[in-house]
C-alpha positions, -999 to +999 in steps of 0.1 A: +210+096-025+171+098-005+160+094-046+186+070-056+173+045-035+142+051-038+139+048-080+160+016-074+131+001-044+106+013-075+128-005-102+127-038-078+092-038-072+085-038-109+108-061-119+091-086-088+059-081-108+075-084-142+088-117-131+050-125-120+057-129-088+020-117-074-002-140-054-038-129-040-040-136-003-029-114+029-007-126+057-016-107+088+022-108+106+035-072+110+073-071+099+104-055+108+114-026+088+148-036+068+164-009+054+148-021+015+120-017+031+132+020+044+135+031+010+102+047+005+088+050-029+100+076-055+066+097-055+051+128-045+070+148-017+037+165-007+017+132-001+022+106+025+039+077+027+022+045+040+037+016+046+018-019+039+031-044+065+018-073+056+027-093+023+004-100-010-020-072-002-046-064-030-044-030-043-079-022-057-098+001-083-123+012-052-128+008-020-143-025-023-129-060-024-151-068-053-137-041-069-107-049-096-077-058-082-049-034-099-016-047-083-003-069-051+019-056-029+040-067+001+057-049+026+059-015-001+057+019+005+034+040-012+022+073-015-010+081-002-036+107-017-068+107+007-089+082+027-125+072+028-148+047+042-157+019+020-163-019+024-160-031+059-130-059+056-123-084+088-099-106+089-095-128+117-057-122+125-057-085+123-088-072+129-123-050+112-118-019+090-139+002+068-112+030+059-093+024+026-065+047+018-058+054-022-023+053-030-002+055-059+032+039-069+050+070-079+036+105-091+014+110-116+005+071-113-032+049-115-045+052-080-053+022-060-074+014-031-057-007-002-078-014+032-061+006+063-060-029+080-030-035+058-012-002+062+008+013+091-007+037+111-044+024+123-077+021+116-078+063+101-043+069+096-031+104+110-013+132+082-037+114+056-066+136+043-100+125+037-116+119+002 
């Protein structure tokens, strides 16, 4: 059931994104978790999920801001591969971070860059290992 829902959360989020519903800026309000947003992801059992919070976060091809932006996400789980310091990011509502967590979608996927400031868990987020 656990996989069910979490191919049809993936299946969602794709068609969101088929249906070009991606925008480029980050609200800062944390959000209750509803159960959609429960459903984790239909990746790798041995990685950890992260949760991004926030909505229209920019999943990156480094740790950098200036890097490609790969995919927007809001309020998504993800699975998450390592984490490493990169580009310090500030934003006024939420706060300074230099730790960027890749993730990917599903296993086997592209991996993405997403600042910690956006993600569950802190500025170093605890179970996820370093680059």
């Amino acid at each position: 059931m656990k996989t069910l829902i979490r191919r049809s959360a993936t299946a969602l989020a794709v068609a969101a994104l088929t249906a070009g519903a991606l925008a480029t800026t980050a609200e800062a309000a944390p959000t209750v978790r509803t159960s959609a947003a429960a459903a984790a992801n239909s990746g790798d059992p041995a990685l950890t999920d992260v949760y991004i919070w926030a909505t229209d976060v920019n999943l990156r091809q480094q740790p950098t801001s200036a890097s490609n932006r790969l995919a927007v996400r809001s309020q998504y789980w993800l699975d998450a591969v390592c984490q490493t310091q990169g580009q310090t990011v500030s934003d006024p509502a939420v706060g300074t971070n230099n730790w960027w967590t890749a993730v990917m979608e599903f296993s086997g996927s592209d991996v993405a860059y997403v600042n910690n400031l956006y993600l569950r868990g802190g500025e170093k987020i605890a179970g996820v290992p370093d680059c």
